[in-house]
N, C-alpha and C positions, 0 to 999 in steps of 0.2 A: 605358647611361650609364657613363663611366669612371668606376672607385671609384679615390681616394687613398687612401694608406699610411693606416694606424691614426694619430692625433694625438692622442689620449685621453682622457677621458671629457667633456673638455667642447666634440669636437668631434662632427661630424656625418656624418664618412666619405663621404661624398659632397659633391660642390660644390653652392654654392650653384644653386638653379634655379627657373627660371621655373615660376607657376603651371600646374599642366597639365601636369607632365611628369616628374611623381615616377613613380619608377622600378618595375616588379612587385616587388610583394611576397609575401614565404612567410610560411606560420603553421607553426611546431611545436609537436605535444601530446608530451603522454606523456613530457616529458624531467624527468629525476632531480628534484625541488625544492629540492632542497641547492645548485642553481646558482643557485637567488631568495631567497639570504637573505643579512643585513647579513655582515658581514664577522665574523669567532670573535670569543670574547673574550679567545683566548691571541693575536690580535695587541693592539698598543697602541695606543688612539684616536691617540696622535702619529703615529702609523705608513700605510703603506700609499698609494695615490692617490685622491686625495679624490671622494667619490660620494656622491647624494645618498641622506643615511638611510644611507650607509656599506656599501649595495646592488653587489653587480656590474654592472658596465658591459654593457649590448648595444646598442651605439648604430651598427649597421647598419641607416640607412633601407631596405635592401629585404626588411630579415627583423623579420618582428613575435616576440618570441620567446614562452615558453607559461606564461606572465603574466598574473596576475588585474588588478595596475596596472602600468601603465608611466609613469614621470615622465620628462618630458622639459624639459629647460630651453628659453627662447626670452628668447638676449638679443639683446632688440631693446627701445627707447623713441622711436621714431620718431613716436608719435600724443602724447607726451609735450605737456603742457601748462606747467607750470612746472621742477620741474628735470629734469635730465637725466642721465643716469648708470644708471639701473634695469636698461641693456643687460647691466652687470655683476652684475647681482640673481643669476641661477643661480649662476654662480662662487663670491660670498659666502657660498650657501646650503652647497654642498656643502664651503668650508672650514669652514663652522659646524657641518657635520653630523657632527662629531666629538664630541658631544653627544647624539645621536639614541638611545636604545634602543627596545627591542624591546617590553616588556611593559607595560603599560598600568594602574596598579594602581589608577587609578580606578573601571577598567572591569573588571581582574581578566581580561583578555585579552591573550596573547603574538600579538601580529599575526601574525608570519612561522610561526605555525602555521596558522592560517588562510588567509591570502594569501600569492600567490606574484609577488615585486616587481621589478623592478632601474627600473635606472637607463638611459635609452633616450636619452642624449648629450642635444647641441643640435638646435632646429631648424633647419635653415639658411637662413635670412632676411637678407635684405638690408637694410642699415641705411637707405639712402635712397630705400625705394619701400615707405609706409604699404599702399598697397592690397593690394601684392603679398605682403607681407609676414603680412597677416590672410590672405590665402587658403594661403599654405603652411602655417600653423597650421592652418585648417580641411581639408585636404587631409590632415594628420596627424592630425587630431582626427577625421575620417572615415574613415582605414583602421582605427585602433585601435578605434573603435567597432562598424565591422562584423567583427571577429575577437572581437568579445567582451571584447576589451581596455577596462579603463575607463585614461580618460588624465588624468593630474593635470600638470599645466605651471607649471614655476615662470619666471616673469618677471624683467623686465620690465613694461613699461606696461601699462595696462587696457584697450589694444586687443590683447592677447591674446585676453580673454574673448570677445570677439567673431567672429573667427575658431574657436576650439573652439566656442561655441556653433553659428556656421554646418554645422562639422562634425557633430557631432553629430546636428542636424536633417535634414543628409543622408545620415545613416546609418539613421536612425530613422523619417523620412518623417512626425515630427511636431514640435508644439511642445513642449517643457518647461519644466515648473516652474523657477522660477532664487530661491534665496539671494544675495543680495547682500549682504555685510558691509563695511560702506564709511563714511567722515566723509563722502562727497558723495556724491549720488543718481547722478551721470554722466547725468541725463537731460537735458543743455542743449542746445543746436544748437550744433553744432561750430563752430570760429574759423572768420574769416573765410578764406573761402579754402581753406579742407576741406570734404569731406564729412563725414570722422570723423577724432573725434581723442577723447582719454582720459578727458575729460568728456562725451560722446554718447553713447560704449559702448549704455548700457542704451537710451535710446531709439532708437539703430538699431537691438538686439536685437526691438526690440518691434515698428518699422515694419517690419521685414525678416520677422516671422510668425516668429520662431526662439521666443520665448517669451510663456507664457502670462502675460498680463499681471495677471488675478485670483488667479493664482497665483504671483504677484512680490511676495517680499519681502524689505526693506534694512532692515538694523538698524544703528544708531550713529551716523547722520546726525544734524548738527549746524552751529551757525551759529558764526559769522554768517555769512548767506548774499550772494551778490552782488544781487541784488535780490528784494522781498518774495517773487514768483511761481517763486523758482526750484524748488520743490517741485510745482507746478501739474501738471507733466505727470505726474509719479508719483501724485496724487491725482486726476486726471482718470482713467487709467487703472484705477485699482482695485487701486495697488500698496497691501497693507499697510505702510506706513512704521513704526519704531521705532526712535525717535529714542535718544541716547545718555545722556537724563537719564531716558527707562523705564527705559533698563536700569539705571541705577545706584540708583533709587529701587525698582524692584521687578524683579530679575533672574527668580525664581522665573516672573510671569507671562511674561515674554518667551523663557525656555526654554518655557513651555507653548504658544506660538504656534508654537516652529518645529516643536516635537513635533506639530501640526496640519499642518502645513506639508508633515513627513514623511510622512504618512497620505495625498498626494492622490497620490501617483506619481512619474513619474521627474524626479530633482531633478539641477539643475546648481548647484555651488556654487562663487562667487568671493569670494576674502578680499582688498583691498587692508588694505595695512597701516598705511594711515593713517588705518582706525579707531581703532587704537590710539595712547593719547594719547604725545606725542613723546617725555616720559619714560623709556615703554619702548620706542618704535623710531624714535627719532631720525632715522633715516636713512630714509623715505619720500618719497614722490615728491611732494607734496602736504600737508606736516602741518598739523595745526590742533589746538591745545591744547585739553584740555576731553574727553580722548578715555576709554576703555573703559582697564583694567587687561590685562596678558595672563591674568590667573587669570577676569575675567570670560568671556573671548570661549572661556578653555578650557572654561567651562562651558556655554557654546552650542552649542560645537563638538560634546560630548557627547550633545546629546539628539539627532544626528541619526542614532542607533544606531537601526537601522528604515528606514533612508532607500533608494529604490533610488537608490543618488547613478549617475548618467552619466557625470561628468567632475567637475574641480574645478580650480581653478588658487588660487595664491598670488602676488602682482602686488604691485609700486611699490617694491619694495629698491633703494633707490640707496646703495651702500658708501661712496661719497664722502663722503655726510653720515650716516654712522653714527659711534656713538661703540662702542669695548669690543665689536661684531661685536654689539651688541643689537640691531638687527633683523633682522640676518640667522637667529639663536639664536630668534627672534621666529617667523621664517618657518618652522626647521626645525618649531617643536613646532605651529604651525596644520597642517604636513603630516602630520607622526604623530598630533594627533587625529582629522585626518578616516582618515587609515589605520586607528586604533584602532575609531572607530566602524564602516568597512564593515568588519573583523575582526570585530566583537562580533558586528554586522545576521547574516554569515555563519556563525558560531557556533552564533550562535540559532534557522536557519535549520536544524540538524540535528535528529533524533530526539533528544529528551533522554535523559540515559545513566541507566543504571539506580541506585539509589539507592547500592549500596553503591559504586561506580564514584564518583560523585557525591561521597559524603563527603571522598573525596581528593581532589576537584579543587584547585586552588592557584588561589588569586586567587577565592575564589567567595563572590560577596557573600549577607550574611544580608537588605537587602531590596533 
């Protein structure tokens, strides 16, 4: 494939392409980790070209580089349902990720000592071909999985998820667990005239065997709904639902469900942002008032320290109808919790250091 000149981190280095024809890819280990981390803090947040988490750029599709996550953006909203605009979701993100740091002091974890990050461009998706468009994300969501790479994708529409899910499942050769954080279930039958579109997502996840459906669960869903049954499929199936007045009457139990949640295996996690009530992210693809705070959903985000996460995506930033960059500022901190959480999971995952080692640890919680 002819590679084009470098165009910068929010492009994709190679042309767009048709399903089935992404290009070989290389993996490199072994390289310095000083080239996967945010950017100093002797330069100045105003400063520098903008990247998401403020990460180094390697946004050559035919090099996976040697990377715990790789984020890649995918602006596209072509399965989009009501507004439109969410093609520019990465963009926003990564001017908002002037904001982004590094440690974690709920968690008392420095991510980028633990994981090794950057920023892996666009996907290159064509704006007017839905189908095509979910298989070149799964095609991306499938090389990064089988390198070991976990892939986080900030959107764009919630047919992203579906695509990384596809990917994944053929990376993995099974189903997985799926978090859904959402105001809508996405389990409807697509408009007329689709197969899919940003309201289906999760029940083609389910018809299509990518996810286990007794191990599917959405939190923050809320009404008013389009008609009584639109929850049916998600209760027919054996999705745990939790809805957004659990959470707000009893947070505590509904962190304990996804801590359950985390204990059965490999979990895919997606955040649309219009859980979050419009107050603080205005600017989703879908809003409906009534929603979640962002301090509660960061306290979800949290307990999924433990989690083997697969993948994760951030979806429905539309800039247009944002006010003050509050959803995009929205999107960046949903990505540093789930960073912060697979930091902690990996942490914890070492020999514990010895006691007097211990006493100076920084950020180290007494319970």
């Amino acid at each position: 494939m002819r590679v084009s000149p470098r165009q910068g981190p929010g492009s994709s280095r190679s042309k767009l392409h048709e399903p089935g024809t992404t290009p070989s890819l290389t993996v490199t280990r072994g390289v310095d980790s000083r080239r996967f981390r945010p950017a100093p803090l002797e330069l100045p947040r105003s400063a520098g070209v903008p990247s998401l988490l403020r990460l180094p750029v390697h946004d050559d599709p035919r090099h996976i580089p040697s990377v715990d996550v790789l984020l890649c953006g995918v602006p596209f909203d072509g399965g989009a349902v009501f507004r439109s605009g969410a093609r520019f979701g990465p963009r926003a993100v990564r001017e908002a990720s002037w904001a982004s740091c590094s440690f974690s002091s709920a968690l008392g974890v420095e991510i980028f000592d633990e994981l090794r990050a950057a920023d892996g461009g666009d996907v290159g998706v064509l704006s007017n071909d839905l189908d095509a468009a979910i298989e070149v994300v799964a095609e991306r969501a499938e090389a990064l999985t089988r390198s070991g790479v976990i892939p986080g994708f900030v959107g764009g529409d919630q047919t992203v998820t579906l695509g990384a899910l596809r990917g994944v499942h053929r990376a993995k050769h099974k189903m997985v667990n799926l978090l859904h954080i959402d105001a809508h279930s996405n389990a409807s039958l697509a408009s007329a005239g689709r197969d899919v579109d940003s309201m289906s997502v999760v029940r083609q996840a389910v018809e299509q065997g990518l996810v286990r459906p007794d191990s599917t669960m959405q939190i923050g869903l809320r009404g008013p709904l389009p008609v009584a049954d639109d929850l049916a499929f998600a209760f027919s199936n054996g999705f745990e639902v939790l809805t957004v007045d659990e959470v707000r009457w009893d947070l505590h139990a509904v962190v304990s469900q996804v801590r359950k949640l985390v204990r059965k295996g490999a979990l895919y996690v997606s955040v649309d942002v219009a859980v979050l009530d419009p107050a603080f992210a205005p600017g989703s693809g879908f809003p409906v008032p009534g929603g979640m705070t962002t301090w509660e959903l960061q306290q979800i985000l949290r307990a999924l320290v433990g989690a083997e996460i697969v993948g994760f995506d951030v979806v429905e930033i539309v800039p247009a109808h944002d006010h003050a960059s509050l959803t995009a500022l929205a999107g960046v901190t949903i990505i540093q919790e789930i960073m912060a959480a697979l930091a902690d999971t990996r942490r914890s995952a070492r020999p514990a250091p010895s006691t007097h080692k211990a006493l100076g640890r920084p950020g180290r919680r007494s319970a």
